[in-house]
C-alpha positions as CSV (number, residue, x, y, z in Angstrom):
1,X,-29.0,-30.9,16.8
2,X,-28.8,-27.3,16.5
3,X,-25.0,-27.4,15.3
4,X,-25.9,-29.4,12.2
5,X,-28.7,-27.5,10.8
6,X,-26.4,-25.2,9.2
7,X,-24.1,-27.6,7.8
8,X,-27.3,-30.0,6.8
9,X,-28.6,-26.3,4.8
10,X,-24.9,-25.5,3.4
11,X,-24.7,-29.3,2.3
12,X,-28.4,-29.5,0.6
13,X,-27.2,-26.1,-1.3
14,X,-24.4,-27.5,-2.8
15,X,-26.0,-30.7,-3.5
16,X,-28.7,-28.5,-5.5
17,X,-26.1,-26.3,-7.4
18,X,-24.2,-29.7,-8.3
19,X,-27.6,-31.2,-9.9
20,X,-28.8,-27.7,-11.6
21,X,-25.0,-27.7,-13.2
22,X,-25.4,-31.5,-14.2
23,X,-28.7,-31.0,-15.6
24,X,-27.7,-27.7,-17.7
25,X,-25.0,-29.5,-19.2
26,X,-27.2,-32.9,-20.1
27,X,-29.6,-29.7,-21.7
28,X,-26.7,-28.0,-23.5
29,X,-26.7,-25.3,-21.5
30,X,-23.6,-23.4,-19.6
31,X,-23.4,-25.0,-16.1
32,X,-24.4,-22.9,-13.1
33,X,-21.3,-21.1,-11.1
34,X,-21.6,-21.7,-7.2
35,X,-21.8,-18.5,-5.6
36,X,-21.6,-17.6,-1.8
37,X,-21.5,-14.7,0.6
38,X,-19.4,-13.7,3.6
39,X,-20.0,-11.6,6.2
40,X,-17.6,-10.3,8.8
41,X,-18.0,-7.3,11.1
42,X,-16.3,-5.3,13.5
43,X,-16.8,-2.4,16.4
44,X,-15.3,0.9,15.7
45,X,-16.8,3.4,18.3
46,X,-19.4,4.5,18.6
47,X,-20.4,2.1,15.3
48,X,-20.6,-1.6,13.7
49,X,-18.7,-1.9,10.7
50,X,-20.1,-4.8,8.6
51,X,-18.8,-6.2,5.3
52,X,-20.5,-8.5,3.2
53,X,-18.9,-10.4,0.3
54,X,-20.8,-11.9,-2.7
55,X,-18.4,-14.2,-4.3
56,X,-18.6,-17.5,-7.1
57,X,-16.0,-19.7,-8.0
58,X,-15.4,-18.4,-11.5
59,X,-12.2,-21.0,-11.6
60,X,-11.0,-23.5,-9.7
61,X,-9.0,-22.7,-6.4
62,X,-9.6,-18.8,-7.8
63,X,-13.1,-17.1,-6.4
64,X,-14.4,-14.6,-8.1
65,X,-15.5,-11.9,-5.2
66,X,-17.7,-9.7,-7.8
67,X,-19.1,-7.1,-4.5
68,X,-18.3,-6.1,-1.5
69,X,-20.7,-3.9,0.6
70,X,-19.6,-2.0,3.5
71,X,-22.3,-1.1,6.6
72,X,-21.2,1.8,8.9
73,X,-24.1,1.6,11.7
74,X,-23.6,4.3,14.0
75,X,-26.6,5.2,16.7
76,X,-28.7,3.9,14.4
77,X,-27.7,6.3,11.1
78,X,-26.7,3.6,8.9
79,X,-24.4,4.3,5.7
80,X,-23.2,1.9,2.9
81,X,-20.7,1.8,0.7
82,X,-20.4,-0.9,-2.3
83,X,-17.4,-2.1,-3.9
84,X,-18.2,-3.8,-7.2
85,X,-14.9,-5.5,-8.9
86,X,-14.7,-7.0,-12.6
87,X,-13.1,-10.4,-13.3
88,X,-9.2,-9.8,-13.7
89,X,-7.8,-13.4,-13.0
90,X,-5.9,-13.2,-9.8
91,X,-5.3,-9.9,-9.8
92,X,-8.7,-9.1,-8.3
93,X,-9.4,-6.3,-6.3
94,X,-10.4,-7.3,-2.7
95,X,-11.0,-5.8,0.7
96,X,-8.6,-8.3,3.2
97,X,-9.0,-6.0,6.8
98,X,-10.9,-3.9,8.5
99,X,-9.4,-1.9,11.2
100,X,-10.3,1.1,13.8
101,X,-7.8,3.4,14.4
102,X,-8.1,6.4,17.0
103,X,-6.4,9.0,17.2
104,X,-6.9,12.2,19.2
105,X,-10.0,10.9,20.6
106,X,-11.7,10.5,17.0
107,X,-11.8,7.2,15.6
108,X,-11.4,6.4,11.8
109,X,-12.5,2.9,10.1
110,X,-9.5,1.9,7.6
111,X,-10.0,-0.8,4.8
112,X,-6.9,-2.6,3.6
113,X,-7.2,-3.9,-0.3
114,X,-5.3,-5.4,-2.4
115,X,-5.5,-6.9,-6.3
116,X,-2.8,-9.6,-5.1
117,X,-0.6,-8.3,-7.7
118,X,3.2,-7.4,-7.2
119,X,3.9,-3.9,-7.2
120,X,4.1,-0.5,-5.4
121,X,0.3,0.5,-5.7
122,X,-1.0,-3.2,-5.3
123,X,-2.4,-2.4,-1.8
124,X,-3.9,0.2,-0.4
125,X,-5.9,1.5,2.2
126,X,-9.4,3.6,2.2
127,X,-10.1,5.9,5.5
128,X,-13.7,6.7,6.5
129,X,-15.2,8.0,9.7
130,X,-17.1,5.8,11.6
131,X,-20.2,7.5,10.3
132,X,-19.3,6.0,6.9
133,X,-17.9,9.4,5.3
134,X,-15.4,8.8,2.9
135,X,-11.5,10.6,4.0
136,X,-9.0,9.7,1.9
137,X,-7.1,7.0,0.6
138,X,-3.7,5.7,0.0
139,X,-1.8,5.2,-3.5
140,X,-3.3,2.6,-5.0
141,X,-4.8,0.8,-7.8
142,X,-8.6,1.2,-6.6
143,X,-11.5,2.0,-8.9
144,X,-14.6,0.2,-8.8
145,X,-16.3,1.8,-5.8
146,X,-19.3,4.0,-5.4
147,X,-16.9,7.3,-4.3
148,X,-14.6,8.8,-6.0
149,X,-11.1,8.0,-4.5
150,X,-8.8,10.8,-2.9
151,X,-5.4,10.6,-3.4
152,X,-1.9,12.1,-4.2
153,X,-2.9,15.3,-2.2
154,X,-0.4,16.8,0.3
155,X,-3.2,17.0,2.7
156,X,-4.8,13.8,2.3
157,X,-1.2,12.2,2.6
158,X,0.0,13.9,5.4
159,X,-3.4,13.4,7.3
160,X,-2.9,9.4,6.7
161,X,0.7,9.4,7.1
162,X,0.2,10.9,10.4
163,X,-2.8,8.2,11.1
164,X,-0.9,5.2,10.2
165,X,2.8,5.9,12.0
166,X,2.6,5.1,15.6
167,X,1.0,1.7,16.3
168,X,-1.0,3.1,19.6
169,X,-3.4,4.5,16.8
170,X,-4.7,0.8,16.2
171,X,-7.5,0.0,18.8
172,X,-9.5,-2.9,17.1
173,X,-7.7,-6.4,16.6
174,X,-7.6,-6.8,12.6
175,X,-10.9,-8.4,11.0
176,X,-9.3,-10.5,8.0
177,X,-11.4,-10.8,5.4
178,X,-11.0,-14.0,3.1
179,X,-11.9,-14.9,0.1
180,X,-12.6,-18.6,-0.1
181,X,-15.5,-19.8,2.2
């Protein structure tokens, strides 16, 4: 019984989004776009990393992920960070993992994005504590968050460079975020 109440609430939600978009078009008015949110988390120590997606389906087989909002929860102290994207077809910026690397004791959160394009600076990665403050980031083609992205620095390259070069640095089995629901 308990297994089908959320599939009974999920089906009565899109029976209710089907009818209001019948009824605005017998009214003349734009249909209404299905939307849904995600939520995946993960542990990096000491904190819970949790990332919550607010997506439609702007076009058929293509969602539309317009936000994403990023929890760092540590003892307590929480911090967010929002990504907000604009509609580019399928060349949408995303957030696709969530990782905890350590590294000299001192673990470091790393979000893997992408616009699903095809080209040198089509993914990248953003570095934060644990605590939710903001590091550095790789090249990339990133611009719609709440921080202003560091990049292209010696210092900010070599200090991720080092991060990312010996696989014993990865202590958290990837969190793959998708877009569809």
């Amino acid at each position: 019984m308990h297994d089908i109440f959320p599939k009974l609430c999920v089906g009565l939600m899109l029976f209710h989004a089907v009818l209001a978009g019948a009824h605005a078009a017998d009214q003349g008015l734009a249909p209404v776009t299905p939307r849904y949110a995600k939520h995946d988390a993960f542990l990096c120590a000491p904190a819970k990393i949790s990332i919550d997606t607010q997506c439609e389906e702007k076009e058929q087989d293509l969602p539309y992920c317009h936000t994403q909002s990023v929890q760092f929860d540590a003892h307590g102290t929480k911090t967010a960070v929002v990504y907000k994207y604009q509609f580019n077809r399928g060349n949408q910026q995303f957030i696709t993992t969530g990782e905890c690397y350590r590294k000299n004791d001192t673990s470091y959160v790393v979000l893997s994005s992408t616009n699903f394009g095809n080209c040198s600076v089509c993914e990248w990665a953003d570095v934060f504590t644990p605590q939710g403050k903001y590091l550095g980031s790789t090249a990339g083609m990133f611009d719609d968050a709440n921080f202003k992205h560091l990049s292209g620095t010696k210092a900010v390259d070599d200090f991720l460079n080092d991060l990312f070069k010996q696989d014993n640095y990865h202590v958290s089995a990837e969190k793959h975020i998708l877009r569809t629901r």
